[in-house]
C-alpha positions as YAML, in Angstrom:
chain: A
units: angstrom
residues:
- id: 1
  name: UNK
  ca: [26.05, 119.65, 24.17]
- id: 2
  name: UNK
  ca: [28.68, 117.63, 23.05]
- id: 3
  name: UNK
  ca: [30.91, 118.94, 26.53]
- id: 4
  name: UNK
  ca: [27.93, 117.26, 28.17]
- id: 5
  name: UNK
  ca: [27.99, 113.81, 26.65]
- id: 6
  name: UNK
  ca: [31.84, 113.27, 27.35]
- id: 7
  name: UNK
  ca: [30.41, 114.44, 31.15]
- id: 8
  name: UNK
  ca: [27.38, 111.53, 30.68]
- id: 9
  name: UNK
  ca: [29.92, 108.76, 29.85]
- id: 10
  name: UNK
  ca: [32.44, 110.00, 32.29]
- id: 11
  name: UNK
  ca: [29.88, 109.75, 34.87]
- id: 12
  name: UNK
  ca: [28.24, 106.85, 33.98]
- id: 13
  name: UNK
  ca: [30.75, 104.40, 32.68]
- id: 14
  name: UNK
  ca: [28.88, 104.11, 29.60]
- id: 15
  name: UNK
  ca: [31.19, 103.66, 26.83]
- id: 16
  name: UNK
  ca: [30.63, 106.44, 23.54]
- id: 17
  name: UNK
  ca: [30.70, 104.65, 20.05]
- id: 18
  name: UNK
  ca: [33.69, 107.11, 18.89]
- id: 19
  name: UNK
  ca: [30.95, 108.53, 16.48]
- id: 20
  name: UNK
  ca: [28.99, 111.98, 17.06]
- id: 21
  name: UNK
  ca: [26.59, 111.04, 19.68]
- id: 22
  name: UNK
  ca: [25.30, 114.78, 19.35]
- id: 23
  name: UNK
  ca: [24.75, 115.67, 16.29]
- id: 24
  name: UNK
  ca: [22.98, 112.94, 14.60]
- id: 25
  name: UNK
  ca: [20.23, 112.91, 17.27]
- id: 26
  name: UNK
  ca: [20.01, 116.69, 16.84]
- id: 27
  name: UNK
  ca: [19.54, 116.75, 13.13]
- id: 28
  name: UNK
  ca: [16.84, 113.86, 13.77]
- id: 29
  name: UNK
  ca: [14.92, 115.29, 15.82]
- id: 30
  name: UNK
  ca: [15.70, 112.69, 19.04]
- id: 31
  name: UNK
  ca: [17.64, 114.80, 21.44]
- id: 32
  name: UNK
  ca: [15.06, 117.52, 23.96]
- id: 33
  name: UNK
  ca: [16.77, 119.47, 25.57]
- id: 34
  name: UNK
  ca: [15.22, 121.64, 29.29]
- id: 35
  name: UNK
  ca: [16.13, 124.89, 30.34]
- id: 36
  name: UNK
  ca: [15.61, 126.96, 33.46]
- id: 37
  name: UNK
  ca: [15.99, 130.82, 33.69]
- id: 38
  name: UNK
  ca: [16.99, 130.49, 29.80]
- id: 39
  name: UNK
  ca: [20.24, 128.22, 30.55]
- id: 40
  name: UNK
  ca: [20.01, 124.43, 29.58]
- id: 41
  name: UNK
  ca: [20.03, 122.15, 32.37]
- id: 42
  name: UNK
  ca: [19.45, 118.96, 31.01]
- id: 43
  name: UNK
  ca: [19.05, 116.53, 27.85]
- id: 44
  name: UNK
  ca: [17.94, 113.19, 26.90]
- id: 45
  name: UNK
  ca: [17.61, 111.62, 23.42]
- id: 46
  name: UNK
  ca: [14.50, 109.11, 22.49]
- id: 47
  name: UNK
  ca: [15.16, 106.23, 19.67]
- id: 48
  name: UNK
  ca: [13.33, 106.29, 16.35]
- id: 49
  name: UNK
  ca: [9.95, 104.85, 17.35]
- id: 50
  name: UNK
  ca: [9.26, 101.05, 16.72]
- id: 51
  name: UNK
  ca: [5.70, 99.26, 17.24]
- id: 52
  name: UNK
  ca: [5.01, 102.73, 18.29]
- id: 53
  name: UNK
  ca: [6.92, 103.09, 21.01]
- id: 54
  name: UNK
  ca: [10.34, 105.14, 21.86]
- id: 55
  name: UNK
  ca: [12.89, 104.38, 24.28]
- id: 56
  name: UNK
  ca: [14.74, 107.06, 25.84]
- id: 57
  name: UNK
  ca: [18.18, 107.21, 26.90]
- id: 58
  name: UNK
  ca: [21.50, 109.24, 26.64]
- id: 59
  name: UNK
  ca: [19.79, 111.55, 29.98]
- id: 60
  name: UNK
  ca: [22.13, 113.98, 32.01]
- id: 61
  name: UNK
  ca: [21.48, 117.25, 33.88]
- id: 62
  name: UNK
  ca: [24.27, 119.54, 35.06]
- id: 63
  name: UNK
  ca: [25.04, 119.07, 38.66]
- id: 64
  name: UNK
  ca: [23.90, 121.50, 40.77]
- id: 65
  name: UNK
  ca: [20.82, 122.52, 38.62]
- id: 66
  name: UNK
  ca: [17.45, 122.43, 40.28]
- id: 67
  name: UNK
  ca: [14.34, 123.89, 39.44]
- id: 68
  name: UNK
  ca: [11.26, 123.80, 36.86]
- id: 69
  name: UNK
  ca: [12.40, 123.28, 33.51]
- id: 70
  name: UNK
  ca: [10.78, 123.08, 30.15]
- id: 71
  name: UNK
  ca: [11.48, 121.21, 27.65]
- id: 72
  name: UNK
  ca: [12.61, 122.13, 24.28]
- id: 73
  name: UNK
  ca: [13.71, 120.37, 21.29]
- id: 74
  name: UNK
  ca: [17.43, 120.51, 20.67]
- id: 75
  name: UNK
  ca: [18.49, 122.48, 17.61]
- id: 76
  name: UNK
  ca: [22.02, 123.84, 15.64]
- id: 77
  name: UNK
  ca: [23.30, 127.09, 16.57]
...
């Protein structure tokens, strides 16, 4: 996961805040992760909700992956 966040910033232009942008959303529960024929495919991370609502963000699926994926939630191996 954290291979694919150097690939989201590359890719985007967004720029990483040098902390572990993996990790910490894992541990709280923010990052989902999708999966197709048991491989992951793609992520995205939600923010803590506020006024009840979540924003969601930090989204990237591996090139070339197509298909019907469900989603899981993210967890340490």
């Amino acid at each position: 996961m954290r291979g694919w966040a150097e690939q989201f910033f590359a890719e985007t232009g967004a720029t990483s805040s040098g902390n572990d942008e993996i990790g910490t959303r894992i541990n709280a529960g923010l990052l989902v992760v999708w999966e197709v024929d048991d491989a992951l495919v793609s992520m995205a991370a939600t923010t803590v909700a506020q006024g009840g609502l979540r924003r969601v963000h930090f989204v990237y699926t591996l090139t070339g992956t197509a298909g019907e994926a469900s989603p899981a939630p993210a967890s340490h191996h």
